[in-house]
C-alpha positions in Angstrom: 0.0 0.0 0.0 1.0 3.4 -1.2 0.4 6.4 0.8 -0.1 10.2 -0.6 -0.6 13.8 0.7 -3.5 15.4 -0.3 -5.0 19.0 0.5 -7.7 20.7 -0.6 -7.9 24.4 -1.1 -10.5 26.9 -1.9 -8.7 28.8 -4.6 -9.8 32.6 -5.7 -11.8 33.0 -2.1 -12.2 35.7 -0.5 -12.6 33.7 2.6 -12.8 29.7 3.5 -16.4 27.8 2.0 -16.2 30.6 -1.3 -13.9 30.4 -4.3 -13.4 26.9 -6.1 -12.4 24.2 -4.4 -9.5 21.9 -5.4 -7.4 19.0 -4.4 -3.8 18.8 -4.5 -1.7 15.8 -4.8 2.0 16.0 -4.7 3.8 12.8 -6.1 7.2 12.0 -6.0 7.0 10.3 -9.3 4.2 10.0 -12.1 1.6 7.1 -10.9 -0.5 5.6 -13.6 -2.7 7.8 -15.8 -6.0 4.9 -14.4 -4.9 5.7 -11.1 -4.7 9.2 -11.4 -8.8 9.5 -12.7 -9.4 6.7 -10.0 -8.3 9.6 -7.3 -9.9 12.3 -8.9 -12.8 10.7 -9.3 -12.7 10.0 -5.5 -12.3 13.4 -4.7 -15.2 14.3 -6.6 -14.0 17.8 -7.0 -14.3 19.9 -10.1 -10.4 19.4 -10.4 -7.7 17.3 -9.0 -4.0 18.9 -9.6 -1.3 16.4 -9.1 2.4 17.2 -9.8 6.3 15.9 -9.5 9.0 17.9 -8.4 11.9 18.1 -11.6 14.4 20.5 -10.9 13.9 23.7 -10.3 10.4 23.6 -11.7 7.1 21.2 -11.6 5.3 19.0 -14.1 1.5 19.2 -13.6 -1.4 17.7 -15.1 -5.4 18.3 -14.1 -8.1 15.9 -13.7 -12.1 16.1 -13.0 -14.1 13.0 -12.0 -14.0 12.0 -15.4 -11.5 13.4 -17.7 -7.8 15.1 -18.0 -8.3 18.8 -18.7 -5.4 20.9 -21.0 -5.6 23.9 -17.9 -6.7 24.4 -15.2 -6.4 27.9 -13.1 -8.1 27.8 -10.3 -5.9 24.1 -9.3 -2.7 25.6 -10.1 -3.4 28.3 -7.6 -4.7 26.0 -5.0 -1.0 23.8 -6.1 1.1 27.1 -5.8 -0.4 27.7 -2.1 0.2 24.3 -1.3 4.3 24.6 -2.0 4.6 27.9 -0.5 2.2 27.5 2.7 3.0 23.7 3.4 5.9 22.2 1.4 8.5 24.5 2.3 8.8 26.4 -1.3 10.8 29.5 -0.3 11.4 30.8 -4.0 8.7 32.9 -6.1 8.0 32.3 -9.2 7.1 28.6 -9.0 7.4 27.1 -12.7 4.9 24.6 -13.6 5.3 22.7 -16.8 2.0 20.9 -18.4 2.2 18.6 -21.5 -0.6 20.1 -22.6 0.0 23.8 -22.2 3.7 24.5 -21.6 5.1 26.4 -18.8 2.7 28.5 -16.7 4.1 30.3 -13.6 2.9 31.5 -10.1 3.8 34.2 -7.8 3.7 35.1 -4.4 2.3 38.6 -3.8 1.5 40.1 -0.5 -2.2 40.8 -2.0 -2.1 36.6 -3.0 -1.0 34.6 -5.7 -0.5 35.3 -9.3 -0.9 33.1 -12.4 0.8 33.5 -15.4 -1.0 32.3 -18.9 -1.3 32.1 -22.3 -4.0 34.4 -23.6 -6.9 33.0 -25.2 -8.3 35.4 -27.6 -11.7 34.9 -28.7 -12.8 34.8 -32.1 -17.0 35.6 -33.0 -18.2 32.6 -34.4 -22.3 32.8 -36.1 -25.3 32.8 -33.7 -25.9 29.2 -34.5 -29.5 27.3 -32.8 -26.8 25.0 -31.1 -26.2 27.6 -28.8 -29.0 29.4 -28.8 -30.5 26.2 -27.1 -28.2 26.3 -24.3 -29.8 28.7 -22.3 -33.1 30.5 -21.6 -31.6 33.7 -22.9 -30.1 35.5 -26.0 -26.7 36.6 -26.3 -25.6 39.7 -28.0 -22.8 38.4 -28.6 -21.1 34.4 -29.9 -17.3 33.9 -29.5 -14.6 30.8 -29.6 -11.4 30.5 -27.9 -9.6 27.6 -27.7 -11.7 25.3 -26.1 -14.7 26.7 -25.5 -17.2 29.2 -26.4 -18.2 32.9 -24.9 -21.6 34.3 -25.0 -21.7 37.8 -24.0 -25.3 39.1 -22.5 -26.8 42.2 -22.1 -25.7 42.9 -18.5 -25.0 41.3 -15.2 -28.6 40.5 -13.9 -29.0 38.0 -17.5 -25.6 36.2 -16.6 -26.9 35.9 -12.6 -30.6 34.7 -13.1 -29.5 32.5 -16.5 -30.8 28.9 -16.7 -28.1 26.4 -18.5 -30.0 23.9 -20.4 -27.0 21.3 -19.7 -28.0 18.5 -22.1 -27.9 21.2 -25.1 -24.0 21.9 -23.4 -22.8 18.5 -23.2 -23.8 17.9 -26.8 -21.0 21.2 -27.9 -17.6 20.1 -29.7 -15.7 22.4 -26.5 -14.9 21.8 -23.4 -17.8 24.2 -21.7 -19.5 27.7 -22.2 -18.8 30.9 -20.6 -21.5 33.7 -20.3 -20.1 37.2 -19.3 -21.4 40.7 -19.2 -20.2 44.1 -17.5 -20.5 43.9 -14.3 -22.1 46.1 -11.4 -19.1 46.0 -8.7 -16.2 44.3 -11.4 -15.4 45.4 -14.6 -16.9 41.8 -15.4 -18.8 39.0 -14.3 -19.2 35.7 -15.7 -20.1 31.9 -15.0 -19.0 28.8 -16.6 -20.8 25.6 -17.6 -19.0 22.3 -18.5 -21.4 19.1 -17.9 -19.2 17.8 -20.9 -15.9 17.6 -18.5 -18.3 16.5 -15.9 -18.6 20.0 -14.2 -22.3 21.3 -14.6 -21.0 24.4 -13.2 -18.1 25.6 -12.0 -18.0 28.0 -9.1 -14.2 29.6 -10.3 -12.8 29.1 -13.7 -9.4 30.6 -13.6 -8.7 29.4 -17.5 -11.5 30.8 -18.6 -10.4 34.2 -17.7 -7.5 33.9 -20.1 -10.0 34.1 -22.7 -12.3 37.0 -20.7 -9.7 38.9 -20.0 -8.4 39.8 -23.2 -12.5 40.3 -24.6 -13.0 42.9 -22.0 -9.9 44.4 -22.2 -10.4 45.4 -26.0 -14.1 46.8 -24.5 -12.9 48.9 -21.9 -9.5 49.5 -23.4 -7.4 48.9 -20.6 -5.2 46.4 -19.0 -6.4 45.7 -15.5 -9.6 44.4 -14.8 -11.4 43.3 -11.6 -13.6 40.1 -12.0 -15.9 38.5 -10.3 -17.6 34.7 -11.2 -21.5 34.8 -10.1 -21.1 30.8 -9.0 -23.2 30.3 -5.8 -19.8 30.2 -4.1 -18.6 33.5 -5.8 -15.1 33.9 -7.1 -12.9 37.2 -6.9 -10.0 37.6 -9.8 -7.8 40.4 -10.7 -6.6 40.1 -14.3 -3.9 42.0 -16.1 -3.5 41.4 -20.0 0.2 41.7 -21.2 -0.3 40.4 -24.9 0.0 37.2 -25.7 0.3 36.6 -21.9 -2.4 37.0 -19.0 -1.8 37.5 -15.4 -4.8 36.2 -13.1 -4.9 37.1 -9.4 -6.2 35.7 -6.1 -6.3 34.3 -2.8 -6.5 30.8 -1.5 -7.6 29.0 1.8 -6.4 25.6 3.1 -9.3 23.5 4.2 -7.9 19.9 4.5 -4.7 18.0 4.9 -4.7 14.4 5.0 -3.2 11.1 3.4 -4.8 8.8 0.9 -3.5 5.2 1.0 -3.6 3.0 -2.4 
């Protein structure tokens, strides 16, 4: 028998039982790809980061109950505050590698952590029935980044009362929808919908604001945004678009720490 660390960490909280929550697994070498579902899927989490220790940086990968994911952001910040607050990672940045999507780094801020991605610049796509059946409302807007869509509404109160019509959203070629519109108290507010990854809805999509941010910052014409993801849980994000890079901001809690024995 086998025994590993886990934590679990509300990432982009303002305070413990908000944000997204996450589980982090460190390994000390790469287990099985079966096994690492198997755990995932155990956790029953919208995402399970594990990662191994190669140098001076860290490979990582990302898994929901039911599938390995290209990125992830809110895991990676929940796997950043896990080094720094509990496995005795002094230096800042911490630099992540994923197979999938190349080197992403974090930093340690005294206003939280800081992840650093690859923009994801939307492109409009037609206002297709497809989409239109997703949801009980119209967007004035259709757009496609890499790997899912964006549909922009009206304002803030159509993206917080919206109903998701999941079986319409599971049937999409993408990994899940995004609905945004300005917001009230952010520059932005948005939700995200995945039931195709197994997530009907996340409470904190930290990848998907590598594809808002850059959208809104072309609307407003600036660089620094505030955010803010209308999930029952609520998630607060600080975004900064430096071209083909995006840096998204916030805080983490640790609310478990425990072993898992295989």
């Amino acid at each position: 028998m086998n025994t590993y660390k886990l934590y679990q960490v509300d990432a982009f909280a303002e305070k413990l039982f908000t944000g997204n929550p996450a589980a982090v697994c460190p390994l000390d070498s790469w287990i099985s790809d079966d096994l690492l579902q198997k755990i995932a899927m155990e956790n029953n989490l919208a995402e399970t980061a594990f990662y191994v220790g190669r140098g001076d940086r860290y490979e990582i990968r990302w898994f929901t109950p039911n599938t390995e994911v290209d990125l992830c952001g809110h895991a990676t910040l929940a796997a950043a505050h896990v080094l720094f607050e509990y496995e005795d990672r002094r230096e800042t940045p911490i630099r992540f590698y994923s197979p999938r999507s190349g080197e992403l780094q974090v930093s340690k801020k005294p206003d939280g952590l800081t992840l650093d991605f690859p923009a994801d610049e939307p492109h409009e796509v037609p206002v297709s029935d497809e989409l239109l059946n997703c949801f009980d409302k119209k967007p004035v807007g259709t757009y496609k980044g890499r790997t899912d869509y964006m549909l922009v509404f009206a304002n803030e109160a159509d993206v917080a009362d919206i109903e998701p019509r999941l079986e319409s959203i599971a049937k999409l070629k993408a990994r899940g929808v995004i609905v945004t519109a300005k917001g009230e108290k952010a520059d932005f507010v948005s939700r995200f919908f995945a039931p195709q990854s197994g997530v009907a809805e996340d409470p904190v999509t930290g990848s998907a604001h590598t594809t808002l941010a850059p959208y809104w910052a072309a609307k407003y014409g600036k660089t620094e945004l505030s955010a803010i993801q209308l999930s029952a849980r609520k998630g607060y994000l600080r975004c900064r678009v430096l071209g083909e890079r995006v840096e998204i901001s916030g805080r983490a809690e640790l609310y478990l720490k425990g072993e898992i024995y295989i």
